[in-house]
N, C-alpha and C positions, 0 to 999 in steps of 0.2 A: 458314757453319755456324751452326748454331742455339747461342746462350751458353749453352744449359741444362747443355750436355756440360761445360761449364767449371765448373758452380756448387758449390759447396760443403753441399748442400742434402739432403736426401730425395728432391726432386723428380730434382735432378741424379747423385743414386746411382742413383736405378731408373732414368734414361735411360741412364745408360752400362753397368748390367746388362742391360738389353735389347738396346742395340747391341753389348753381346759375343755376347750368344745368338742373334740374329739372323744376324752375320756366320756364326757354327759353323755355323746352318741353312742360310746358303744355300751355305756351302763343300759339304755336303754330300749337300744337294736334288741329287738327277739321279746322285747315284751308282750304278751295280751293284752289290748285295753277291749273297753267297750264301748260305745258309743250309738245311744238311740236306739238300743237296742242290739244295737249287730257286734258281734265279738273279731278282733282279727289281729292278727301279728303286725307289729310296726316293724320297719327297716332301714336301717341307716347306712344302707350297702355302698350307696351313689354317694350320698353325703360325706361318709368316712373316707373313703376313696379322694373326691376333691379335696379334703382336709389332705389327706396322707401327699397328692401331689404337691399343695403348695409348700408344705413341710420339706418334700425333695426341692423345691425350687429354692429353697431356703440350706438347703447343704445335709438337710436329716436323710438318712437313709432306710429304708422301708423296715431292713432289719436292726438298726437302731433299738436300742431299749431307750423309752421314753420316759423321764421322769416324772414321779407322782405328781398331778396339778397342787400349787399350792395358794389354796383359793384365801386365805387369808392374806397373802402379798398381794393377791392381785385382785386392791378394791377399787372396783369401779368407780366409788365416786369420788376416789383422789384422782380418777382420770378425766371425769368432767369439769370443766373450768366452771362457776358458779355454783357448783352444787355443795 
């Protein structure tokens, strides 16, 4: 696993905010929903994609094993200031 996920950093907040939104995309890519009636597969082909580029731009490599999100570390609202 790439250390960046480990680091204490900018660099290492925005990788493990991406690799939570990624995982949510791809949990969700290929669903059926419906909506008003009409039924249809959602996709997260383009979205995953930009995710996976900024993660290269960030030093992760495509084939990389990505570690599990760990959405209890990373609460939001110790990241907003007044909240």
């Amino acid at each position: 696993m790439n250390p960046i996920f480990d680091e204490k950093t900018r660099d290492g907040e925005i990788a493990r905010a991406l690799n939570i939104a990624l995982h949510a995309l791809s949990v969700h890519s290929g669903a059926q929903v419906t909506m008003e009636g009409e039924t249809f597969t959602i996709n997260f082909t383009r979205e995953s994609a930009a995710i996976m580029h900024a993660l290269k731009l960030l030093g992760v490599q495509p084939t990389e094993t990505l570690p599990a999100p760990d959405l209890d570390a990373f609460d939001l609202r110790k990241k907003i200031p007044g909240v």
